[in-house]
Each structure stands twice: as structure tokens, then as C-alpha cells.
C-alpha positions in Angstrom: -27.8 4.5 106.8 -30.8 3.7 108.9 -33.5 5.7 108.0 -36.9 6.8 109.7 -39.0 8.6 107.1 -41.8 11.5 108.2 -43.8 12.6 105.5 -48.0 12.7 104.2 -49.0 13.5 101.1 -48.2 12.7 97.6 -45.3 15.3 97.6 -43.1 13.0 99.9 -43.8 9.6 98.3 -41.2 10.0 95.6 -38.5 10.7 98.2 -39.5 7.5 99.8 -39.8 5.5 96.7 -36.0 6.3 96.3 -34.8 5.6 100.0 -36.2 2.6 100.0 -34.7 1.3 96.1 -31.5 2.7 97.5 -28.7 1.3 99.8 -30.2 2.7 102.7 -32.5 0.8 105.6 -35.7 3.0 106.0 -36.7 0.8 109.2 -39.7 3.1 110.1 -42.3 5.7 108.6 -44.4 8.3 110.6 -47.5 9.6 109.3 -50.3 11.7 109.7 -53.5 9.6 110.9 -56.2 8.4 108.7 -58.2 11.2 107.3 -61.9 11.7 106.0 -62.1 12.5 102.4 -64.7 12.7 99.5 -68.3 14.1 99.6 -68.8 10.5 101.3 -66.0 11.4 104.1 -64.6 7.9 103.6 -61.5 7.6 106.2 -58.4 7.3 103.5 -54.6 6.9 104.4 -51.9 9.0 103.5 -50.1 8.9 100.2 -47.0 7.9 102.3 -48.8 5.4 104.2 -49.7 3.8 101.5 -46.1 3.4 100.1 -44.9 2.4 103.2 -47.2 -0.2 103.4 -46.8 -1.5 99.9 -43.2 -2.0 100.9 -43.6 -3.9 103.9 -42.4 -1.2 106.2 -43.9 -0.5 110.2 -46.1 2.8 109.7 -46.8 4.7 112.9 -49.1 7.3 113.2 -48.9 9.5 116.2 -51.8 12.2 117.2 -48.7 13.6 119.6 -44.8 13.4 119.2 -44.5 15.4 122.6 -45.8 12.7 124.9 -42.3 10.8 124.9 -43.4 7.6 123.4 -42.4 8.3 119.5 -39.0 9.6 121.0 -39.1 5.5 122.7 -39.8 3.8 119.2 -37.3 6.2 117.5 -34.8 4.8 119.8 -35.6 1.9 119.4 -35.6 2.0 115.4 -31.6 3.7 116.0 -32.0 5.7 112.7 -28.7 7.7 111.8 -30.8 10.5 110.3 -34.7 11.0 110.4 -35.5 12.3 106.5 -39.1 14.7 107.0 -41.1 15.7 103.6 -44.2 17.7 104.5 -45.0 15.8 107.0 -47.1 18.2 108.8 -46.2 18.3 112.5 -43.6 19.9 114.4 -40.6 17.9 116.1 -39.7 18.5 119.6 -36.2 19.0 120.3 -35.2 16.0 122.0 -36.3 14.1 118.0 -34.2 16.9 116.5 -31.6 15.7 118.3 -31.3 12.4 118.8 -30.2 10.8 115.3 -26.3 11.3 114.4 -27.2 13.0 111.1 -30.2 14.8 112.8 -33.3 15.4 110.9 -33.1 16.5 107.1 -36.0 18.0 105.5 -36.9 18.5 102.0 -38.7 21.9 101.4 -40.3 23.0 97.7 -38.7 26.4 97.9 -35.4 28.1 97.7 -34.7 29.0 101.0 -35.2 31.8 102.9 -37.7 32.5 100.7 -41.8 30.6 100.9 -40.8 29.2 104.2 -43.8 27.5 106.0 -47.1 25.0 104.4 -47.8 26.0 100.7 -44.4 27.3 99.5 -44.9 25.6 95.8 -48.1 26.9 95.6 -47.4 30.9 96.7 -44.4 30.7 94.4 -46.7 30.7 91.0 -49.3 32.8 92.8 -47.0 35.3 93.3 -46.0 34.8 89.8 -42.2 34.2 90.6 -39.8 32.6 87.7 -38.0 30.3 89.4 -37.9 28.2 92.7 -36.6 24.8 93.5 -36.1 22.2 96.5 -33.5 22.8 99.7 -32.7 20.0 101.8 -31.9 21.2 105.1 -31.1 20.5 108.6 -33.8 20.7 110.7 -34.4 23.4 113.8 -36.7 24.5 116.1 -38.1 27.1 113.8 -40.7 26.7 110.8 -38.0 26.0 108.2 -34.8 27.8 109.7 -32.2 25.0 109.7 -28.5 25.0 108.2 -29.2 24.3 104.3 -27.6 21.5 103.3 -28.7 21.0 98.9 -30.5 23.5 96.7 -31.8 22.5 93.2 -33.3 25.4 90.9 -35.3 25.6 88.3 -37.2 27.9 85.9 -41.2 28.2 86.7 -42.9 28.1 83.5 -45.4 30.5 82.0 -48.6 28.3 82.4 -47.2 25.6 84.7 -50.1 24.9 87.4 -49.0 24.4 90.8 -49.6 20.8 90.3 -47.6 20.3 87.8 -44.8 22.4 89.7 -45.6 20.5 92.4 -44.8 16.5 90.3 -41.9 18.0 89.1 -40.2 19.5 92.5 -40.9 16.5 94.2 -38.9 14.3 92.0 -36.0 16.8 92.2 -36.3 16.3 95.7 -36.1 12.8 96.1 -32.9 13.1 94.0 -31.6 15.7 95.7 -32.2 13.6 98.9 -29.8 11.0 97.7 -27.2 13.7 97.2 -27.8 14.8 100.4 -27.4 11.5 102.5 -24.4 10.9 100.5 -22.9 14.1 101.6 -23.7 14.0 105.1 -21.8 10.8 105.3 -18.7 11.7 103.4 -18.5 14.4 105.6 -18.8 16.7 102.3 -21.4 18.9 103.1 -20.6 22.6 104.5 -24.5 23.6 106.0 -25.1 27.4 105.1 -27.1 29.6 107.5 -30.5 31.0 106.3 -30.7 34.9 106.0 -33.2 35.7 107.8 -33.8 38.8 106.1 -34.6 37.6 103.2 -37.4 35.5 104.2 -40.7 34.8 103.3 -43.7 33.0 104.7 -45.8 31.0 102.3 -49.1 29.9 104.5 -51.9 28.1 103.7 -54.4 27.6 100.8 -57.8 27.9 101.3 -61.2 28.4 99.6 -61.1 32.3 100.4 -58.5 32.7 97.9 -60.7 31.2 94.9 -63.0 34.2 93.6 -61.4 35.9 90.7 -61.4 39.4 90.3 -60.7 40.5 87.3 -60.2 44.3 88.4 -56.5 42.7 88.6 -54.2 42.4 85.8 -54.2 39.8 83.1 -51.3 38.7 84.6 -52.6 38.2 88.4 -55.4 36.4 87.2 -53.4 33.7 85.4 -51.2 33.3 88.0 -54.2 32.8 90.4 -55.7 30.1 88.0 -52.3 28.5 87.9 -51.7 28.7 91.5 -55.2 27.2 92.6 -55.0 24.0 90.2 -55.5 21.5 91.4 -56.9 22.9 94.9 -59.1 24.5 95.3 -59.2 26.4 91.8 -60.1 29.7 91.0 -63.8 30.2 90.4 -65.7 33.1 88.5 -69.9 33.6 87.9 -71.3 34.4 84.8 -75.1 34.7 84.0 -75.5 33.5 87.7 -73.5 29.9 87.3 -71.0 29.3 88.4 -67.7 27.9 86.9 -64.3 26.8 88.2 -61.5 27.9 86.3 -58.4 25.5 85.5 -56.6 27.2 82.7 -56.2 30.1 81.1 -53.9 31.8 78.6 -52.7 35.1 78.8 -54.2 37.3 75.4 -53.2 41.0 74.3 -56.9 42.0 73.5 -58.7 44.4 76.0 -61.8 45.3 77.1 -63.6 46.3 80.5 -62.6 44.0 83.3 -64.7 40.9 83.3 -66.4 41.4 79.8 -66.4 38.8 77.4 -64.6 40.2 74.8 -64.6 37.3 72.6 -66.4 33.7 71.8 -63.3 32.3 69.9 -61.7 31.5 71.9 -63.6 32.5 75.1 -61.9 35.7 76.7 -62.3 38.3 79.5 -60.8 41.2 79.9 -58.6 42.5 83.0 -57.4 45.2 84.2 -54.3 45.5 81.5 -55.2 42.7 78.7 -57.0 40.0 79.2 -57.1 36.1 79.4 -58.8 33.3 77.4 -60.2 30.7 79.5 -59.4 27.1 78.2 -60.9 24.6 80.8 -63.7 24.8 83.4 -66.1 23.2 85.2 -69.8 23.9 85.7 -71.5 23.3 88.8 -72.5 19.9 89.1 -70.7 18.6 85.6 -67.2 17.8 84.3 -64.7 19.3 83.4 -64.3 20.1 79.9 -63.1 22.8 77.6 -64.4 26.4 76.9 -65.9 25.3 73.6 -67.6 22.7 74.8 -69.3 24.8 77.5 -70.1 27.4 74.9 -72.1 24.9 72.9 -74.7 23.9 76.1 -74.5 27.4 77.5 -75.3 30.8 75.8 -72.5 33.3 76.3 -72.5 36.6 74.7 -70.3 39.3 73.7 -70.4 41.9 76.4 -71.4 39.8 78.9 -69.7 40.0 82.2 -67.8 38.0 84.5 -68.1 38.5 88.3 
């Protein structure tokens, strides 16, 4: 097939890594523009332009895709199917419809459920036990195509979101393959989305990064995990200020946000509590509890707020 690739970030480089060692022709790729990043704001490329770039393939990156010239170079690339991985804008119609396969996506969710930007993220925030990766056939709705694919798999206990997040986006580059191989052989049957049943799984932001922990054990770990490796859960103690990358759920209890022990360093919740195994102090690196326990004075009965 000829293939013009939309994606970003890191998420969708995988998928593109594997169209392009494959059979198929990926004769374009559509990207965000250049973006600044880092305290120094220093304008960086996308993860996919990047890729794209290292395999010698034209990159375009449109502000618009409603002002009719991307539709012009699409027709002129004469893609069979346009393959989209979080690429962050929304097609127009007349893109949705112009290849003969359409436009697939790959989504980090089993669908209906987490539709919309952060669906890998709101999966362990919300603590759920499995998700996966559909591939589906793109509509004018936020993530309501025809499924075409679904790959499932177990979320584990203390699995951050970034580590979800490696994990489904290798599934989904294989489960691209699969896809493209179906949609050619005519062996793919595209199942409607229950509506119903759906969810929407919108942004991250900072907002989200306090901890309370008036919430369960539970809730609090799932936070953590959900938050890692942006923008991570944060909690204040002694008036500093840490961010919080992992924790481990513990059975001992206590008033919530008390430190109710020093070895290894824990806080109760609501219902239990939860040992904190890497931070980061304002300012320093990250490093383990212990370590932090030996520059910084911490006492039993001391609170977290």
C-alpha cells in the first residue's frame, strides 16, 4: 500500500518504525509544527518528525488541514489508506474520504471506552485492570469510527502510565500491520461502537497533581501511577515540596497524611496507606525515599498536605 502517516509524539513513532521496515510505501508524514520545550523554550520537532526525517521521508506540517491545500498534496501523494496515531488534529471529511482504505487510526483504549486525548493515562487513574489498542476506521466524531483490531491486555498493579504507555504503543504498531493486511484481503468485518458504553478520557494537566490523601490508599497510588511521567503527583511536607513518582500500596494505617513510618517512608490514607519509593525535591533529582530521608528530617507524626 501507499501510505501517508499522521502522527506526533513518541506514542506513534513505533507504528511508523514498522510501516516503513514493512512492504508498504509510506510516501508522506504529517506533523504537528515545531514546538517550544524546556525551561530554555528551545523550538524541538516532533518525535515523528524526527523519524520521518531519519528515514528520508517528505514531512509536512500544516497549521490548517481545512484550507484545501493538504487535501492537494494528499492527492498528489495517492495514498491507499492515511494511517493517524495521536496526531492531534482533526480531519475534515473530504481527507476522510479520499483514500480507498480511508483513514485508520490507532487509539490506546478499548473502545467505546477512554475515547478522546489521554485515554492511556485515565485508564490507570481510574484504576482500571485492563485496556489495550483498537485500530479503527476513522469518522467525523472524536474516536467513533467502525473498529477494525482490538489487542487487550492486563494493566499491572504499579505500572505508570508511561510504562503503559511503551508498551501499548508497540502493540499498536503490530496490530497496525494486522490491520493493513486485513483491509486488503478484504478480511476485516468493521464493528460499530456502542455508544452507550462510552467514555471520554480528556486532558492531563497540572490541576490534577496535588495529592490528597483524604482518598483511599488506593486512589492515591493510582494517581502517582497515572501522573508518571507528566506531570506527577506532588505532596508538601514541612513546607517543601516533593513530586511523587512511585509508591507502593501498604496495609498499615494511621490519620490521612501522617507519616506513619521512616522504614520505609509511609503515609497514611483514607483506608491504609502507601510507602513512597521515589521523589523529587524542589530544585534536586530524583532519587529514592531513603536517600531524601538522610538530607531531610522527617518525623513520625508528621503530616503530609
Amino acid at each position: 500500500m501507499n501510505i501517508i502517516f499522521m502522527g506526533t509524539p513518541d506514542f506513534a513513532v513505533p507504528a511508523l518504525e514498522k510501516l516503513v521496515a514493512s512492504e508498504h510505501n509510506v510516501t508522506a508524514v504529517f506533523t504537528q509544527p515545531d514546538k517550544p520545550r524546556g525551561r530554555k523554550m528551545v523550538l524541538t520537532p516532533p518525535e515523528v518528525k524526527a523519524c520521518a526525517l531519519k528515514h528520508g521521508i517528505k514531512v509536512y506540517q500544516p497549521d490548517s488541514l481545512k484550507d484545501g491545500k493538504t487535501l492537494e498534496i494528499i492527492k498528489d501523494c495517492n495514498p491507499d489508506v492515511i494511517v493517524v496515531a495521536a496526531y492531534g488534529k482533526i480531519l475534515p471529511k473530504e481527507i476522510l474520504d479520499y483514500p480507498k482504505y480511508g483513514c485508520v487510526n490507532i487509539h490506546g483504549s478499548l473502545l467505546p471506552k477512554y475515547r478522546g486525548a489521554a485515554p492511556i493515562q485515565r485508564a490507570v487513574l481510574d484504576g482500571e485492570s485492563e485496556t489495550g489498542v483498537t485500530t479503527m476506521q476513522m469518522a467525523e466524531g472524536l474516536d467513533t469510527g467502525d473498529m477494525l483490531l482490538v489487542y487487550k491486555t492486563p494493566i499491572l498493579p504499579d505500572e505508570t502510565s508511561g510504562e503503559l504507555f511503551d508498551r501499548l504503543a508497540l502493540a499498536g504498531a503490530d496490530l497496525l500491520l494486522d490491520t493493513l493486511e486485513g483491509l486488503e484481503k478484504g478480511e476485516i468485518v468493521p464493528q460499530k461502537q456502542n455508544d452507550s458504553l462510552s467514555s471520554y478520557a480528556k486532558m492531563i494537566d497540572k490541576s490534577m497533581c496535588p495529592i490528597d490523601f483524604n482518598k483511599t490508599a488506593q486512589a492515591v497510588h493510582n494517581q502517582v501511577r497515572g501522573l508518571n511521567p507528566w506531570p506527577v503527583a506532588t505532596a508538601q511536607i514541612n513546607g517543601k515540596r516533593l513530586k511523587i513518582y512511585k509508591t507502593k500500596l501498604s496495609s498499615l494505617k494511621g490519620n490521612p497524611g501522617e507519616v506513619i513510618s521512616l522504614k520505609p517512608l509511609t503515609v497514611a490514607c483514607k483506608e491504609n496507606s502507601v510507602e513512597i519509593i521515589t521523589l523529587q525535591p524542589e530544585g534536586k533529582k530524583i532519587m529514592d525515599s531513603k536517600a531524601y530521608l538522610t538530607g531531610n528530617k522527617i518525623s513520625l507524626g508528621d503530616k503530609f498536605d
